[in-house]
N, C-alpha and C positions, 0 to 999 in steps of 0.2 A: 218401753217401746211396744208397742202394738197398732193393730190394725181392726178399724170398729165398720161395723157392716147397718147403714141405712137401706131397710127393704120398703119398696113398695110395693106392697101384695096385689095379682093380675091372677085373669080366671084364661089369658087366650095365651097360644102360641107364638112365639114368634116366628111370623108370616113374611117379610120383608127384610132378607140380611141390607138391604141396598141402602136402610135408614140410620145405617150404622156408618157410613162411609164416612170419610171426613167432607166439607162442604169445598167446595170451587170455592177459587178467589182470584177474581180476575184486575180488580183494580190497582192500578201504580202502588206502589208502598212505601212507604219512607225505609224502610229496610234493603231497598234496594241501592245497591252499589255504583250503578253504572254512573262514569263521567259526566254524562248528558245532562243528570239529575242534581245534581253538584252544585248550587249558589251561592253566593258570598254569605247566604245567613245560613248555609251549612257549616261553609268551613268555618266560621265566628263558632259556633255554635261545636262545632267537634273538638275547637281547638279549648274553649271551656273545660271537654269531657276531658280532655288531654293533660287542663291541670288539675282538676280536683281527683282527679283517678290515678293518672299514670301508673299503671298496673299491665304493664308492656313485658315483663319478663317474669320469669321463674324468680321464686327467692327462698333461701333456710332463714326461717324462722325463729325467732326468741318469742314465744308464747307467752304473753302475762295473760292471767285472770286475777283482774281487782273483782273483790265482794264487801260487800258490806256487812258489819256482824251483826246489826241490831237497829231498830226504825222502818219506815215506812218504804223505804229503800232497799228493804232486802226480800231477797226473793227465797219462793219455796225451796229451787231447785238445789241443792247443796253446790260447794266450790269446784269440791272432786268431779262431780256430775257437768255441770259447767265447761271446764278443764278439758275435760274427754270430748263434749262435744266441739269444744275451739281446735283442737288439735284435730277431729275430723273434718272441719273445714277446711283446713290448710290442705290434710292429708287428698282431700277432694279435687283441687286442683291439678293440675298436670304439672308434674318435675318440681315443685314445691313440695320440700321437706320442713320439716318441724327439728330444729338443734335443740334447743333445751323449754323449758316450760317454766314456769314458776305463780305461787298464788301469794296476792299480796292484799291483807285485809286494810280497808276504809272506815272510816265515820262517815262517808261521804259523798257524792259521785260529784257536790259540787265544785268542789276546789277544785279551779283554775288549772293547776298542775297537776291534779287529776291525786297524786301521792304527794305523802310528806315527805317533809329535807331529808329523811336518815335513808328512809327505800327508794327514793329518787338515785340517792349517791348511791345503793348499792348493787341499782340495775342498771347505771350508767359505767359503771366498775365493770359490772357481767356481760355487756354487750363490746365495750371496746379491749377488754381481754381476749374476746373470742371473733377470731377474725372471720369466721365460717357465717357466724349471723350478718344476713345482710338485709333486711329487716327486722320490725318488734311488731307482733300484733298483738294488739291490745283490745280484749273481750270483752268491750263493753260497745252499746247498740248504736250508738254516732258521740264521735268524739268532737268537740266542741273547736272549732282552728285554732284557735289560742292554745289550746291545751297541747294539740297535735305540734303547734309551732314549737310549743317550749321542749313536748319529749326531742322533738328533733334536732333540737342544740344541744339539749344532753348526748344523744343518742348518736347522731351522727348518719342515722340511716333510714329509710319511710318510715311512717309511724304508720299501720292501718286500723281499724277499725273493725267492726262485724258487721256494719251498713256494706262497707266496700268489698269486703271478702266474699258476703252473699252475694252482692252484686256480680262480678267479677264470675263465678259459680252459675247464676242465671245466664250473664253473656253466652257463657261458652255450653252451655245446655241446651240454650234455645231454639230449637232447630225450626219446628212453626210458624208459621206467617203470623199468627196468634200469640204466640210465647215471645216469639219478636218484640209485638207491637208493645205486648205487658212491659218488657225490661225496658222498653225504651221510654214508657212512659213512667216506670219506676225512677228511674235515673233522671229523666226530664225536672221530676219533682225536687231529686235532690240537688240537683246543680242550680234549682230557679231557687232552692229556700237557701243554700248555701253563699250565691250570690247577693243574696236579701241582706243576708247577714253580714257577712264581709266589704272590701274594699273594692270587689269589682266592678260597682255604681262607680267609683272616682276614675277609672280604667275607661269607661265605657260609658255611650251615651243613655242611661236610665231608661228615658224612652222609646227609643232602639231596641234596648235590651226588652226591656216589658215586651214593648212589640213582638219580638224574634221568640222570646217563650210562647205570651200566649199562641199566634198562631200554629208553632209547633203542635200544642197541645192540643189545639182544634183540628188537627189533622191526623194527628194519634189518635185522637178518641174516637172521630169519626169513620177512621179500619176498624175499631173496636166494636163497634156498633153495628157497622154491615156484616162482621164479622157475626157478632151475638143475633143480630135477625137471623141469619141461616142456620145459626145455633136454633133458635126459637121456634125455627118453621121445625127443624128434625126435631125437636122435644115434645113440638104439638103434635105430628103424626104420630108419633110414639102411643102419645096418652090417647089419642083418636084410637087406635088399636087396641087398648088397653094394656100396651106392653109391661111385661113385670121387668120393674128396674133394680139392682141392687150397687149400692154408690158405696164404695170401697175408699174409708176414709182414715188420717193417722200422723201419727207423728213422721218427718221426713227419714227414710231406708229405715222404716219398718218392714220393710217386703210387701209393703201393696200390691206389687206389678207379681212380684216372685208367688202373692196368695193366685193370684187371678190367671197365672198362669198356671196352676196347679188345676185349680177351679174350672178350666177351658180345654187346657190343652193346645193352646197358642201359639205352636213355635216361633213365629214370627217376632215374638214377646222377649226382649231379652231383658231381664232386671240386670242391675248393676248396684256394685256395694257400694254407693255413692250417696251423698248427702242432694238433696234436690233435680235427681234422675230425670224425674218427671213433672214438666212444668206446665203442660195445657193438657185437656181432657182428651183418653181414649176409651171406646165402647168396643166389648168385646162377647162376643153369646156365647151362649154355657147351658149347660143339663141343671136340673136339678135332680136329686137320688127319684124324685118319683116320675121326671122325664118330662116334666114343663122347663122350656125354654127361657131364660131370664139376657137380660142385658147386665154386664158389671160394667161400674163407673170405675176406671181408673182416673185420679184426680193429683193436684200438688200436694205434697206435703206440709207438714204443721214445725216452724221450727220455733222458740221459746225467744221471748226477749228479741223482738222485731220491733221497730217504728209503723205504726198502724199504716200510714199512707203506703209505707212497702206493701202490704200487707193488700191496701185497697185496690192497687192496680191490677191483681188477680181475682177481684170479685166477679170478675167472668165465666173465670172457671171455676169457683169453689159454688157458683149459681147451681151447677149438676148437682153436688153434694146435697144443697141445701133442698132444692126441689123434688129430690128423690124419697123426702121425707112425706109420710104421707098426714093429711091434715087433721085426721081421724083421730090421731095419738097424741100428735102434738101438737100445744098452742103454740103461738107468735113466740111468747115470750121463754118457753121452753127449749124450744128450735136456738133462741140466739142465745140461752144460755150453755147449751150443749155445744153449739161449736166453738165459743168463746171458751170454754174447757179446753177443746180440743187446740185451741189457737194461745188462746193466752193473754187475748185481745180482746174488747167489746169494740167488735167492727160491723158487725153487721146490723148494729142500731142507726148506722150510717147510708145502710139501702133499705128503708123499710117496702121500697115497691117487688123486693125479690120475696117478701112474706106475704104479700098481699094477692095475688099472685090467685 
């Protein structure tokens, strides 16, 4: 766990606290609740989120983490390390507790039923002896529906995933008209490739449906976008000024927020021992020991074994991170292997216009 400091070294003060505010945002937003706003390809559309999700209540947990012992399939991270981090997700949530946990090694992640016949029968044993579990999350990055259908005839109770837990996490985190837009267009992606894939073309008219996502999506990205031009106007007066930036980057509750408030002196700053605290970009000014002025980027956090397109719908804001690097040091292709480090992803071979820049 830590926390990595991108400087971009400046010879002026900062002159202007006012280019630090967050931006106005005056336009309608699909995050908006009000009845008025409500169409039939809303409610079509929410009552989707409503199956693929249903994540409406608290639940105790049976924790599996499958790994894999050997092949192209296994990751750095050890099982233990793994474990710890799935049981922080749960613990993340609000009135979601974690009942017992368990690791169970694979050859595998493809079989169908995700384990073989002997640990099938004897997590289906551990979950209906214990009547306290009323969920199984299962730690691996999207569970395939087949797979999710069959533990849930074993199991007898939701099957989740770590697509839907993050999610779930992002929802109730989001408080920005920007962190908003991201989650909704996170989730936009996974109910349009989950419907792709499933039975809900036989349900529903294909056409319709296409229809009902893409414009969705053109109206998500388009807040996204007015959003990042007022992002773009305050990053260009910044470097007009020659503002010194330092963009405070990390695995997620490394203490980012807890460094930068030390860094500042911020009371208004509260960190929280939480797994993705922090989901849109905050700018906050600070001394340095010799008494120049810096801006710190507070940013999202980095969490291990993500689905890149989760990953893509915060390339808005991980954009501060990236930009605060200065170009002097690093090449293109340096810049994307550092934050692909830091991510665990090669995603941002997927915006070359934010290197180019």
């Amino acid at each position: 766990m830590f926390a990595r400091f991108i400087v971009k070294r400046s010879k002026t003060f900062l002159k202007n606290p006012g280019l630090i505010s967050k931006p106005k945002f005056t336009t309608r937003s699909l995050c908006s609740n009000s009845e008025e706003n409500i169409s039939e390809s809303d409610r079509e559309y929410e009552a989707l989120v409503e199956s693929f999700f249903r994540l409406d209540k608290e639940h105790s947990c049976l924790v599996i983490q499958p790994y894999v012992k050997w092949g192209p399939q296994k990751l750095s991270i050890s099982p233990d390390e793994q474990l710890e981090e799935a049981v922080a997700l749960i613990k993340t949530l609000p009135r979601w507790t974690v009942e017992e946990t368990t690791k169970i090694p694979l050859e595998s992640l493809d079989k169908k039923t995700l384990f073989k016949t002997g640990n099938l029968d004897k997590l289906t044993r551990l979950v209906r002896s214990n009547q306290n579990i009323t969920a199984v999350f299962v730690n691996s990055s999207n569970l395939k529906r087949v797979t999710a259908n069959i533990l849930y005839d074993h199991f007898q109770v939701p099957i989740l995933d770590r697509y839907k837990i993050v999610m779930r996490i992002f929802k109730i985190h989001a408080t920005t008209k920007h962190a908003k837009l991201q989650v909704s267009l996170a989730e936009l992606h996974y109910i349009r490739r989950k419907a792709q894939q499933e039975s809900v073309f036989l349900t529903h008219d294909p056409e319709k449906l296409k229809l009902m996502f893409d414009e969705r999506e053109q109206k998500i990205k388009a807040e996204i976008q007015q959003l990042r031009k007022q992002r773009n106007l305050l990053r260009s007066k910044r470097r007009k000024m020659d503002y010194p930036v330092v963009a405070v980057v990390g695995y997620t509750n490394a203490g980012k927020t807890c460094l930068i408030k030390s860094l500042t002196g911020e009371e208004r700053l509260q960190p929280k021992d939480q797994l993705f605290a922090t989901l849109d970009v905050t700018v906050h000014s600070g001394l340095l020991p010799s008494g120049l002025e810096v801006l710190y980027i507070d940013t999202v956090g980095f969490l291990s074994d993500l689905p890149t397109n989760l990953i893509e719908c915060f390339v808005a804001t991980l954009e501060d991170a990236v930009l605060a690097v200065s170009p002097q040091f690093f090449s293109r292709n340096s810049i994307e292997d550092s934050i692909s480090t830091w991510i665990g992803l090669k995603i941002f071979s997927h915006f070359p216009s934010v290197f180019d820049r």
